[in-house]
N, C-alpha and C positions, 0 to 999 in steps of 0.2 A: 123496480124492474126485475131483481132477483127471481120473483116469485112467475116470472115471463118464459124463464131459461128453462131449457131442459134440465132435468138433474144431474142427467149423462157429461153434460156439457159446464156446470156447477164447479167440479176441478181447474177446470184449464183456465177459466174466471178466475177463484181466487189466486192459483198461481198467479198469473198476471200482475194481480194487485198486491201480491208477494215481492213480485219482481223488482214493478216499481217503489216499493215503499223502500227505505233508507234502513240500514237495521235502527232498531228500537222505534222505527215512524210506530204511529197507530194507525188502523183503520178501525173507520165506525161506520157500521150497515144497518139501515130500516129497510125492513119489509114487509108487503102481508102475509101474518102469520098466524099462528094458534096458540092457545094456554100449552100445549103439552101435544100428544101424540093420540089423544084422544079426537075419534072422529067428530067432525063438526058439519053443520047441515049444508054448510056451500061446496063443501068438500064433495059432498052425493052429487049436486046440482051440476059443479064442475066435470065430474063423471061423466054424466049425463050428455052434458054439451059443454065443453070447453070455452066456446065461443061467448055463451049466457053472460059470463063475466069479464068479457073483453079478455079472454085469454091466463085470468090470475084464478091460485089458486093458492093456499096457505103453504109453505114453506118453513119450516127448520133448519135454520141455517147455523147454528152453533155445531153440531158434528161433522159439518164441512167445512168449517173454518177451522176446527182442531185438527182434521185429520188433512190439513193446507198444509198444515209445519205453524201455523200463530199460535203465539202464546199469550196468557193471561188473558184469556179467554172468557168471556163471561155476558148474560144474555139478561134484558131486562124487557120484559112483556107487558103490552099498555091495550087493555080489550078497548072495547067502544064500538060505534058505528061501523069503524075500517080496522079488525084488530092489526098492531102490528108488534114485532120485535124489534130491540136494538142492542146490536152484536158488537162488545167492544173485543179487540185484540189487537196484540202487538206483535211485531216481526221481531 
């Protein structure tokens, strides 16, 4: 769903799940993403028309979870068919 949100709106998210987590909870986030920062061809497509892909588009979400306030931070990428990431950190 991450990858649905504005990025403007991406802060006030993780805050949230800041809020509610207990200090030291974790949270663990999957979403569709990318190897790196390097562009990728759905990334154009998305440009193009938003809507093509039901609205998603690749996201990097490890530099908005650091700069949330989580700690032990750390991001494991699985490509394939749907790529995605999964973003572990702790409050």
């Amino acid at each position: 769903m991450l990858d649905l949100i504005p990025l403007a709106d991406l802060p006030i998210v993780l805050g949230e799940f800041k809020r509610v987590l207990k200090t030291g909870g974790h949270m663990v986030l999957v979403n569709f993403s990318k190897k790196d920062n390097s562009p990728v061809f759905y990334e154009k497509l998305y440009r193009m028309n938003p809507y093509l892909w039901g609205g998603c588009r690749p996201v990097l979400m490890e530099s908005f979870v650091t700069e949330a306030g989580f700690g032990e931070v750390s991001r494991e990428w699985r490509g394939g068919i749907l790529p995605a990431e999964i973003i572990y950190a702790v409050k």
